[in-house]
C-alpha positions as CSV (number, residue, x, y, z in Angstrom):
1,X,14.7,15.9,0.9
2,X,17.3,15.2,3.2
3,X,18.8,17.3,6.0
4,X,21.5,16.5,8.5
5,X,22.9,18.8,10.8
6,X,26.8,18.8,11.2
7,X,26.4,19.2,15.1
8,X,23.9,19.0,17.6
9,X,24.1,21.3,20.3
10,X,20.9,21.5,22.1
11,X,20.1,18.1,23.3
12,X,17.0,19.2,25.2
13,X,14.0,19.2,23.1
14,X,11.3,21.9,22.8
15,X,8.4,22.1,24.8
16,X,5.9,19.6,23.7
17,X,3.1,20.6,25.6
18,X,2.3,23.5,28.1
19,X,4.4,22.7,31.3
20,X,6.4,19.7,29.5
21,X,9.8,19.3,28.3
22,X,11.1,16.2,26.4
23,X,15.1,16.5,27.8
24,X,17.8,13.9,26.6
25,X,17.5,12.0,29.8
26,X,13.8,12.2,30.5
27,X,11.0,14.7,31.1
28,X,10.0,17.6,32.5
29,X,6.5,18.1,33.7
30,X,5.9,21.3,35.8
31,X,2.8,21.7,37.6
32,X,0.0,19.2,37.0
33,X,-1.9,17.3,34.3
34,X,-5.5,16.4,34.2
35,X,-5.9,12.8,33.2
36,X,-6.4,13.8,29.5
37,X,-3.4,15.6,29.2
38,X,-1.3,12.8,30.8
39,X,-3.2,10.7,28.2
40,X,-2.4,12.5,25.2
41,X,0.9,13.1,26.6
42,X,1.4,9.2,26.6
43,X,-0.3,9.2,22.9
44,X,2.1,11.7,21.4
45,X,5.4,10.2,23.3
46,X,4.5,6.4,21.5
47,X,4.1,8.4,18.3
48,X,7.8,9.7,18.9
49,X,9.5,6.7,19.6
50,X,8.0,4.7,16.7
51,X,8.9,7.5,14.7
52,X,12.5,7.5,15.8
53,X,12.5,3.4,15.4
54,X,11.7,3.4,12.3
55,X,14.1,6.2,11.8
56,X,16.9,4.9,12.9
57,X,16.2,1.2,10.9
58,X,16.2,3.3,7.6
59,X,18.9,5.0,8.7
60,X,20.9,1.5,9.0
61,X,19.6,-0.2,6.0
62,X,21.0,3.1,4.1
63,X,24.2,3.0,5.8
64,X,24.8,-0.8,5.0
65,X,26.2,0.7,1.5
66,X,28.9,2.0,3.0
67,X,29.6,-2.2,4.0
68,X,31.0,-0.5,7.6
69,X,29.8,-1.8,11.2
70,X,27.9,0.8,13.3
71,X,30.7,1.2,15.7
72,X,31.3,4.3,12.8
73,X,27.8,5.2,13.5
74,X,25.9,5.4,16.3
75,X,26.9,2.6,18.6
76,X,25.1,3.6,22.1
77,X,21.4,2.7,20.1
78,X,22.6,-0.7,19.4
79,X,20.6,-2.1,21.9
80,X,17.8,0.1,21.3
81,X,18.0,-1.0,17.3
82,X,18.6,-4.4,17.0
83,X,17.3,-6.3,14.3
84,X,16.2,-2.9,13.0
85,X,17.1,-3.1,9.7
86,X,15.5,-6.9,9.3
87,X,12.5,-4.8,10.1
88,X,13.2,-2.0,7.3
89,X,14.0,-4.3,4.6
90,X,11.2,-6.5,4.9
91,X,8.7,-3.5,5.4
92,X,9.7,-1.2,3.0
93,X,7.5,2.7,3.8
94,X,4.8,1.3,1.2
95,X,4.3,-1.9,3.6
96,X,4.0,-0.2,6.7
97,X,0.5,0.8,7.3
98,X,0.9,3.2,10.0
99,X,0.9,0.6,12.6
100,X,3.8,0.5,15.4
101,X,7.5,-0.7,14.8
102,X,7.3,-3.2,17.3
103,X,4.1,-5.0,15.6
104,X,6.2,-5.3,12.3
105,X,9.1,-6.1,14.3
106,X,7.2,-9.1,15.3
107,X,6.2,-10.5,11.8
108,X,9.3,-9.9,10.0
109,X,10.9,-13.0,9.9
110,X,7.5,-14.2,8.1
111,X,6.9,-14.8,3.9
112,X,5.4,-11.8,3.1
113,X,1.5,-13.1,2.3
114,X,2.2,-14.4,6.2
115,X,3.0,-10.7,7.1
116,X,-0.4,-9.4,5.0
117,X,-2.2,-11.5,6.2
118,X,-0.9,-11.1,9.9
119,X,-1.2,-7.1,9.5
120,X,-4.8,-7.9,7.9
121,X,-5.9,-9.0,11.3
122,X,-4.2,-6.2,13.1
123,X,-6.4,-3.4,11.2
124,X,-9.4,-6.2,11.1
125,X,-9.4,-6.7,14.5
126,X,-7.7,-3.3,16.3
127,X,-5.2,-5.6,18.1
128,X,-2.8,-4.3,20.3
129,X,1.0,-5.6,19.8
130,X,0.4,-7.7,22.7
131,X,-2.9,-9.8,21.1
132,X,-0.7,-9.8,18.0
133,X,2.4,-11.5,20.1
134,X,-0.5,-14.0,21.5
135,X,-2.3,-14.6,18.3
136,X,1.0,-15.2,16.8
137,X,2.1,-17.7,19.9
138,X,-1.2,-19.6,19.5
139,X,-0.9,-20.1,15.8
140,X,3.1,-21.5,15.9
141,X,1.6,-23.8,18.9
142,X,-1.6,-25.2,16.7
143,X,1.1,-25.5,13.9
144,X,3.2,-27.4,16.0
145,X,0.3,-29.9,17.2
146,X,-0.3,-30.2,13.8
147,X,2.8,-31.7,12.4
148,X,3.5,-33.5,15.7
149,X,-0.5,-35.6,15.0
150,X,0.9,-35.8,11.0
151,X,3.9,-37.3,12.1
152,X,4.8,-40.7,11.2
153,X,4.9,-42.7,14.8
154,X,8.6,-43.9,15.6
155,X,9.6,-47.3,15.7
């Protein structure tokens, strides 16, 4: 089920937890959290935005049907978005395994067993995008060492 508002009016969000309130141009924390609290704060707000990214790359990939530029969409998000609908399309929702935007973001431009097996080592492992980025670093680097020491010498 889809449903879209016709217009927004409130851009301030609700409270998301006791004391906190997610605005349009930041938040609002009154009084102070315990460590925990700003934790799980943290926890909830990473939850949000991959939410929203992936949100907004199916939300492109549908609108590339209508074979119109996003200047008739949403054009201040095109920095936030971009490449977002590479993303979509080569992780459709059965592909995604509930592991962050950014980390699919990153294998993307793979073959698809590369991607499985990449997001194999990700659950395997519990890597963080960042040891994903390095792992992914190291491997192009031993790939490259490898074709440079298969490579027939120059004359």
């Amino acid at each position: 089920m889809l449903v879209v508002a016709e217009e927004t009016t409130n851009t301030d969000g609700p409270e998301i937890a006791p004391g906190v309130v997610s605005r349009r141009d930041g938040l609002e924390i009154e009084g102070d959290l315990s460590f925990n609290q700003w934790r799980r704060l943290g926890e909830q707000l990473e939850t949000t935005l991959d939410r929203a990214l992936w949100s907004l790359a199916d939300w492109r990939l549908y609108g590339l049907r209508y074979k119109m530029n996003y200047a008739h969409g949403v054009t201040r998000l095109d920095d936030v978005g971009r490449g977002s609908v590479r993303v979509s399309k080569a992780f459709p929702p059965e592909r995604r395994r509930g592991l962050s935007f950014e980390m699919h973001k990153l294998l993307a431009g793979l073959p698809p067993a590369e991607q499985e097996h990449w997001l194999n080592e990700v659950e395997r492992q519990g890597w963080s995008r960042t040891d994903l980025y390095r792992a992914l670093a190291e491997a192009r680097a031993e790939a490259r060492q490898r074709r440079e020491e298969t490579r027939p010498p120059r004359p």
